[in-house]
Phi, psi and omega in degrees: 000316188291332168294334194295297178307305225256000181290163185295138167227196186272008171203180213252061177278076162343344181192165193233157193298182180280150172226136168247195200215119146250130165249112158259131156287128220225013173247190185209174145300305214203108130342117185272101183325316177270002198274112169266049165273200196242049188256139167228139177292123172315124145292060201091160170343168153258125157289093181285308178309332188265347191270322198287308185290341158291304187307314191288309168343302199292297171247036107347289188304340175204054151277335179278005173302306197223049172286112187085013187263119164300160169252114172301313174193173220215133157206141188267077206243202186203212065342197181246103213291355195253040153281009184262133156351144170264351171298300165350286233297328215251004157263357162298319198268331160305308167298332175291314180293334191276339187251336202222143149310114172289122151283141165286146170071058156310152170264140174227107170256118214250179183239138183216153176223127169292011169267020154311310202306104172258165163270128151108019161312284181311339171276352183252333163317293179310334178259015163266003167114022169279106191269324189225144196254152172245110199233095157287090174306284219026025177173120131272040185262124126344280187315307205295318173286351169274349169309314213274003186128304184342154183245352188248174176218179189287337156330296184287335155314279178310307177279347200277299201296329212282331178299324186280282163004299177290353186216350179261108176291353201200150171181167198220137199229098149303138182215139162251169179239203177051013142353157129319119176073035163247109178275188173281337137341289166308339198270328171311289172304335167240028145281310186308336176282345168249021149276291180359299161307001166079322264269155197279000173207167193215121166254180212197093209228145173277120144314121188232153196268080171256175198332169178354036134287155179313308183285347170286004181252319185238081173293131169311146144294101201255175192273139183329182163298288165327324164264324176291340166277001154281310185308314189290294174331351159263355190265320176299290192318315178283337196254007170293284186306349164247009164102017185239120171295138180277117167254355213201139185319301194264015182244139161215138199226158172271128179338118183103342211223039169246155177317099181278317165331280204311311161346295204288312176250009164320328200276341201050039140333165174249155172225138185245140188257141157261155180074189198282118190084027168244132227252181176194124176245148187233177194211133170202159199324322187246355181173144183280142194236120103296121190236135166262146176246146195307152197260346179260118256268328171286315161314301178295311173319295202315310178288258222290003156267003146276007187101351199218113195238310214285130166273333175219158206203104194196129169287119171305125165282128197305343157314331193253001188278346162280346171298295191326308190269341166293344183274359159288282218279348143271033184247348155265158208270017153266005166082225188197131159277137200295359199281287201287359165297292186296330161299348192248316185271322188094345182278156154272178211265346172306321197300320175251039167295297196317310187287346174288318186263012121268009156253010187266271212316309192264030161080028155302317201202153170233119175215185183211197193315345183229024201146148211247186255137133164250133162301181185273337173305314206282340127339300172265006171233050180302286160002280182297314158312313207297309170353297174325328206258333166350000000 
């Protein structure tokens, strides 16, 4: 496999990007109406010893991938990774430390829901080496939240985050707005109840109706284009007025507290994913690599203790990696230096003129000899930027 990769190709990489570690964990309590991951509802406990063994399998199997590569950081997502035990968490994590080279004072980030939530759970996460939690809030409404599904109410919210506060220097509080049946008011009153919390980063995601979900089948009455950019716009302001920078359409961070996983691949990093339905790209001297693992969770235990986890296996065409690292690295709002273009990709900077000098022309972006910037228009007609790259 590894020869396969290292053979000569149509492009040049001089260096190879930070590399990180995903892991999934893929079940959950309750399937979530709007959610289209790679979540299956639990049956009874998790067979945790057997997810794990698969999990070692997998990467075993392609350490030779990344022989000598540090991992910057590690996150752990799902489904809902913390049904898993923390004794799990922390022989997961003890396996990972056993095969790949750490950066010290690494971030490990697991995804938590508060309807997971014991007391002194999250104390024991930390101390199996979890340095930063992800608290799928989305909502402290009652009501909003028996809209979206939810398995938690807000009571468990609000103790969930305060449990993280005591024992986490850094967590991340998810929130959606443009919910069903939500004004800007209402959306107003319960982002101001998760600024309360202090948190030191915040994501902040639009509800959207995708493909073979419960709600693309019976769709909400959700709030229009027009009240949802009130809402954002009430999303800048509070949380600006609280001291969390937007580094990210959808990220506000605290000095210090922004997401180096998520960073990484804004950045067009490389990741290598592990479990079931998890994906991964890599970089080798002559070409970008993306692989998937069978999405079904029995299936996949099955493939990767044999050796074979990966489901699809496919070198990125050099056409599309300029598309590719712009639909990253123009979701953050200090942009990217052009540097880190040709370094990431192996292409030249000829290769995206054209589409940069006409989103520079419709107030999209702004840049100069070292670096490209997306404006605040070009933040709301993002899309339509990323397009441009096609």
């Amino acid at each position: 496999m590894v020869s396969r990769y290292m053979r000569p190709g149509v492009l040049s990489l001089g260096a190879l990007p930070p590399l990180a570690l995903y892991v999934h964990l893929p079940w959950c309590i309750k399937k979530c109406p709007y959610c289209d991951f790679n979540s299956h509802e639990s049956r009874g406990p998790v067979a945790e010893a057997a997810y794990l063994a698969a999990l070692r399998a997998d990467l075993e199997a392609v350490l030779p991938l990344v022989w000598g590569r540090r991992v910057h950081s590690v996150f752990i997502g799902g489904g809902t990774p913390s049904l898993f035990s923390p004794e799990a968490i922390d022989q997961l994590i003890t396996d990972l430390r056993a095969r790949l080279p750490f950066e010290p004072g690494i971030e490990i980030t697991m995804e938590a829901n508060p309807g997971t939530f014991e007391r002194d759970r999250f104390k024991a996460f930390r101390a199996a080496g979890v340095t930063r939690l992800s608290i799928g809030v989305q909502s402290f409404d009652d009501e909003l939240l028996k809209a979206l599904g939810r398995v938690h109410d807000a009571a468990q919210a609000h103790a969930a985050v305060a449990e993280a506060r005591e024992h986490f220097e850094t967590f991340n509080l998810d929130l959606m707005y443009a919910l069903p049946g939500q004004s800007v008011d209402r959306f107003a009153a319960d982002l101001d109840r998760a600024l309360a919390h202090e948190p030191p980063h915040l994501s902040v995601y639009h509800l959207t109706i995708e493909p073979n979900t419960l709600f693309a089948k019976y769709p909400p009455v959700v709030p229009d284009d027009d009240t949802a950019s009130d809402m954002l716009d009430v999303i800048t302001e509070r949380t600006a007025a609280a001291g969390l920078e937007r580094y990210e359409v959808s990220a506000f961070a605290k000095p210090g507290h922004r997401c180096q996983h998520n960073l990484n691949y804004w950045q067009f990093g490389d990741y290598l994913g592990i479990g079931a339905g998890a994906h991964t790209k890599l970089t080798f001297p002559h070409r970008v690599v993306r692989q998937i693992r069978y999405r079904d969770p029995a299936k996949y235990q099955a493939q990767a203790m044999s050796g074979q986890a990966v489901a699809k296996d496919e070198e990125v065409p050099r056409a599309q990696l300029p598309f590719e690292f712009m639909l990253n690295a123009l979701r953050l709002r200090e942009g990217f230096e052009l540097t880190r273009f040709t370094e990431r990709t192996g292409l030249p900077l000829t290769a995206i003129r054209k589409p940069l000098e006409e989103a520079e022309a419709k107030g999209w972006i702004t840049r100069d000899f070292a670096r490209v910037e997306p404006t605040v228009r070009g933040f709301d007609f993002l899309n339509d930027l990323q397009a441009l790259f096609l």
